[in-house]
C-alpha positions in Angstrom: -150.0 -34.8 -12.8 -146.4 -34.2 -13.3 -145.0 -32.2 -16.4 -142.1 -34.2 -17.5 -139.2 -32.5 -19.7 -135.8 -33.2 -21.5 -134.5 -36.5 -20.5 -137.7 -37.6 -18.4 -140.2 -36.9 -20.9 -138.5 -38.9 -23.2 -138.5 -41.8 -20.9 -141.9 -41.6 -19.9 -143.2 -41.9 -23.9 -141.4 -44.8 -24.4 -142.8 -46.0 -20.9 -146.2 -45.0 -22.7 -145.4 -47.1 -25.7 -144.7 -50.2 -23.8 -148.2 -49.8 -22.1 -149.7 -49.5 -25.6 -148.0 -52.7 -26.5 -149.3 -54.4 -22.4 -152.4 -56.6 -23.4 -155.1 -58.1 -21.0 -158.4 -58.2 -19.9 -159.9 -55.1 -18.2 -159.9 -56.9 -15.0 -156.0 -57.5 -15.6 -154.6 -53.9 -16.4 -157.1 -52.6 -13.5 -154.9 -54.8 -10.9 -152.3 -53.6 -13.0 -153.1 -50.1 -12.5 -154.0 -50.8 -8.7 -150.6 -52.5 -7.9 -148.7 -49.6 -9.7 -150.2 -47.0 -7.6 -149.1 -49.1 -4.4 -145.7 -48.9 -5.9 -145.9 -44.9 -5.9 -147.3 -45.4 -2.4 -144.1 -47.2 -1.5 -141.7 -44.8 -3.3 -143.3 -41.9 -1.7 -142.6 -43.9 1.4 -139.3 -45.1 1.4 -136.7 -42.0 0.1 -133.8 -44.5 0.2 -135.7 -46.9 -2.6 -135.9 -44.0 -4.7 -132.5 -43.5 -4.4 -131.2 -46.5 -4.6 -133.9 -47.2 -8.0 -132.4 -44.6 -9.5 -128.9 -44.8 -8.6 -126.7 -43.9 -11.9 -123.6 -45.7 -10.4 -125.7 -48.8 -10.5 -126.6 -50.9 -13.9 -129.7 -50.8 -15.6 -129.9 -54.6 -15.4 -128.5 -54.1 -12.0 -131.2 -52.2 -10.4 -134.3 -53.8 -12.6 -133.0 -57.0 -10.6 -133.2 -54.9 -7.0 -136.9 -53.5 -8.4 -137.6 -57.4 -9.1 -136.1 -58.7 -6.1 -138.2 -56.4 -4.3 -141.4 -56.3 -5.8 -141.9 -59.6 -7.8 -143.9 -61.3 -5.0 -145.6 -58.2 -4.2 -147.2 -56.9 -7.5 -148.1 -59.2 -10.7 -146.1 -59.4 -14.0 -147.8 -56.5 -16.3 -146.9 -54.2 -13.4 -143.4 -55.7 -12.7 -142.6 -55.5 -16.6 -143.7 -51.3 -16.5 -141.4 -50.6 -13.1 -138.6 -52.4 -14.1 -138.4 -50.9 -17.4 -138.7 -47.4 -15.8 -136.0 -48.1 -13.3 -134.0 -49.1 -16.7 -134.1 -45.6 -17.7 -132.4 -42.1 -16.8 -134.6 -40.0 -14.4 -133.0 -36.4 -13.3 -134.4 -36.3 -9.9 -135.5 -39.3 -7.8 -139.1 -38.2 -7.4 -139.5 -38.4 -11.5 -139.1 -42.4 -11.0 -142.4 -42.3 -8.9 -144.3 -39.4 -10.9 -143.4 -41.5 -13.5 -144.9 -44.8 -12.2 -148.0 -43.0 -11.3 -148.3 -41.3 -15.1 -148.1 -45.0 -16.0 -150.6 -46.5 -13.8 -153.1 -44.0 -14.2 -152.9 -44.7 -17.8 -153.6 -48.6 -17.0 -156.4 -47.7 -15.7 -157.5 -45.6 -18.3 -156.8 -48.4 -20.8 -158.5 -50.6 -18.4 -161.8 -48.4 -19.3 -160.7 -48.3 -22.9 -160.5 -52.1 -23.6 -164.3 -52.0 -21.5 -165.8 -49.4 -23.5 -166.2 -47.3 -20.7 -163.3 -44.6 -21.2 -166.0 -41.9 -22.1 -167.8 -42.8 -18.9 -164.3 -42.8 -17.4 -163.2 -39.0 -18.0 -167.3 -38.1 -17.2 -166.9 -39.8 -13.8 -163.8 -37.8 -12.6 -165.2 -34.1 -14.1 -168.1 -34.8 -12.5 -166.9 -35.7 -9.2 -164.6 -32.6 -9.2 -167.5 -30.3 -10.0 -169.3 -32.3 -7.0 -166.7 -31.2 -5.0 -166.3 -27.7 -5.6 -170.1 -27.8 -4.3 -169.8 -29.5 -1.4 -167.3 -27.4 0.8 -167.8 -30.6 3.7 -167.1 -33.5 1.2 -163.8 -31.5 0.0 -162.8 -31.1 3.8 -163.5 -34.5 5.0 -161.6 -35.9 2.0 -158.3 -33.8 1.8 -158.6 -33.6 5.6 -155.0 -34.9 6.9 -156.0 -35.7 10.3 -158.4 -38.4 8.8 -156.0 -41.8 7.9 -155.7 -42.0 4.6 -157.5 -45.4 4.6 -160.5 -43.7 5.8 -160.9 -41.3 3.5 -160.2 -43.8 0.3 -162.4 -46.0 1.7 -164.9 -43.4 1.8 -164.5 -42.5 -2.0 -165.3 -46.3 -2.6 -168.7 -46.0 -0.7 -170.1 -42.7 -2.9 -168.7 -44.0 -6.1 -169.9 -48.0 -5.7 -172.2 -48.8 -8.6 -171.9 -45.0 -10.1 -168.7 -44.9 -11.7 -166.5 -47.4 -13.9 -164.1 -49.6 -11.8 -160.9 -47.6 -13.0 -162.3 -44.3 -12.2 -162.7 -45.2 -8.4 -158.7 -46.1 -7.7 -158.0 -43.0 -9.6 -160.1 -40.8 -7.4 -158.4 -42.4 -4.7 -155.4 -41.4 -5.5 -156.3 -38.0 -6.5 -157.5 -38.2 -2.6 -154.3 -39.5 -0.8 -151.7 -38.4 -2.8 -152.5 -35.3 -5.1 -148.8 -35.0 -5.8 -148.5 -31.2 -4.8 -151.8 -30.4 -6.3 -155.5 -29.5 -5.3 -158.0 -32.7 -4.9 -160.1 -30.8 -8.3 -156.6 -30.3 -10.0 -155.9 -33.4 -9.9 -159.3 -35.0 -10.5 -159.1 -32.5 -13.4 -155.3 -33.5 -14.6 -156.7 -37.2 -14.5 -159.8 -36.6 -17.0 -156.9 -34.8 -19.1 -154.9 -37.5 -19.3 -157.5 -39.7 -20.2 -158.5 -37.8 -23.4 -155.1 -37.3 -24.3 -154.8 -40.9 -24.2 -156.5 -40.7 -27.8 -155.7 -37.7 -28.7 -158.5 -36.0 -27.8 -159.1 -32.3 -26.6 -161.5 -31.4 -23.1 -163.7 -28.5 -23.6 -165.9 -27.4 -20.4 -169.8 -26.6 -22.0 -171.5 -24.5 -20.0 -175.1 -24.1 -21.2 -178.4 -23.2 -19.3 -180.5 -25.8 -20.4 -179.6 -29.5 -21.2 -178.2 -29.9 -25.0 -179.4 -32.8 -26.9 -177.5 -35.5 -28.2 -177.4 -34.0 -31.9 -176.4 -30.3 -30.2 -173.8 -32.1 -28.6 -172.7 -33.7 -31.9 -172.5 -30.7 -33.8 -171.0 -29.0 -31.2 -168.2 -31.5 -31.0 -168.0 -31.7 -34.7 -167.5 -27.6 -35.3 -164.6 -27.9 -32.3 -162.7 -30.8 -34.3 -163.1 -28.8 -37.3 -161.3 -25.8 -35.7 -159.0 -27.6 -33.4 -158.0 -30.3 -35.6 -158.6 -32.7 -32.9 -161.7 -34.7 -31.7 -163.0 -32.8 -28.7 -164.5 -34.8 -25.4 -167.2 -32.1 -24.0 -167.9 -31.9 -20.1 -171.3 -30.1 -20.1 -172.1 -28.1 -17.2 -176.5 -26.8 -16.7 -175.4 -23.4 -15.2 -178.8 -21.5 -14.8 -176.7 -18.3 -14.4 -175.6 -18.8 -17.9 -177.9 -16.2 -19.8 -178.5 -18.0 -23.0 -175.6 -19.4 -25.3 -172.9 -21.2 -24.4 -169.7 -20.8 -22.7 -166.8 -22.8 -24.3 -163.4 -23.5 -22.4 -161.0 -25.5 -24.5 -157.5 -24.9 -22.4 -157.0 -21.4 -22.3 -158.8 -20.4 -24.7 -162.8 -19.0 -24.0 -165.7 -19.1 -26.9 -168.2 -16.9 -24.9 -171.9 -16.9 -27.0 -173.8 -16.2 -24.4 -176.5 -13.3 -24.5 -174.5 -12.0 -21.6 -171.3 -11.8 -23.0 -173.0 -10.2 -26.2 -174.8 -7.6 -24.2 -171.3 -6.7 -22.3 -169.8 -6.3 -25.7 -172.2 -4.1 -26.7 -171.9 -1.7 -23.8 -168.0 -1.8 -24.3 -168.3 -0.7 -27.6 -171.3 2.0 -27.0 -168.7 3.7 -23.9 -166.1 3.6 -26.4 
């Protein structure tokens, strides 16, 4: 996902805000989500739409009307209502109109999960996956393979995720697959799960532990990470049996290293000191 700044990151939180404010069904803000991506998928496309979109010598009302004209029998109203307002606002560079529809329709989706009860099962879906990937050296080829159409390999994602995932993970992974936005298919698997905590406020922290934890581990866990973060922390828990006892922690940048390894490494740091 794109980092937005100045100008463009101010527009895209009060694109945010208007989501916040979008109500519906799940079903609804998935098509939502769905028909904003195709609208990336056309920007991306068409370099002269972008331009013209984004065109300071034209209007706001003036080119919300051409984003109408042009999309209002393509895409339904929720989705309508998010481009036009973002072809309202100021946008540096042309490509920050379309990063900035994609932010948004990502985050439909996620709210599609939300307003389910499935977001948890949302940002579990997408780590998971990417760890899958990082496995499976063919998967990860056959899916960021260009010389496969791009309708081949979404379809494909829709095959191995039918029935295991919630509905608004599987158009994200899709997109993650055809149009990664300058990024690696894990990145931006990983960028998705991010945004999907940050949605609520929430940190990601990557467990790694060599045996399963239990619910109530995994409860005081998150409980000691709030305490010190100041935020409520989503944990992705990963069974590494190379992990020698303890747990691993990676919150961002920042690494809280308990195992028995990491102890024992200490210890001979400090005894060749």
């Amino acid at each position: 996902m794109t980092d937005f700044h100045g100008t463009s990151r101010e527009a895209v939180a009060s694109l945010r805000q208007l989501l916040r404010g979008v109500t519906g069904t799940p079903a609804e803000l998935l098509e939502a989500g769905q028909q904003l991506f195709s609208v990336v998928r056309l920007l991306d496309a068409q370099p002269a739409l972008r331009r013209a979109l984004t065109d300071s010598t034209r209007t706001p009302d003036d080119r919300a009307a051409l984003a109408g004209n042009l999309l209002g029998a393509r895409i339904g109203a929720r989705a309508l209502d998010l481009v036009t307002a973002a072809v309202r606002l100021s946008w540096p560079r042309t490509r920050q109109l379309t990063d900035a529809v994609e932010h948004v329709g990502a985050l439909a989706l996620v709210r599609s999960a939300e307003e389910e009860g499935r977001l948890d099962d949302l940002e579990d879906a997408l780590f998971r996956f990417a760890r899958l990937l990082e496995r499976e050296d063919g998967l990860q080829l056959a899916l960021t393979d260009r010389g496969i159409p791009a309708d081949n390999r979404a379809r494909l994602v829709r095959e191995l995720l039918a029935g295991k995932a919630p509905e608004g993970a599987v158009p994200l992974v899709e997109q993650a697959v055809v149009a990664p936005r300058g990024l690696s298919l894990t990145e931006a698997l990983d960028s998705y799960a991010r945004l999907a905590a940050g949605w609520r406020e929430r940190l990601v922290a990557t467990v790694r532990t060599a045996t399963p934890l239990s619910a109530a581990d995994q409860d005081r866990l998150a409980g000691a990470l709030r305490r010190q973060y100041g935020h409520d922390v989503h944990l992705n828990i990963l069974v590494d049996p190379g992990v020698l006892g303890g747990l691993r922690v990676e919150l961002g940048a920042e690494v809280i290293d308990g195992t028995i390894a990491s102890r024992l490494d200490d210890a001979r740091r400090r005894l060749a000191g």
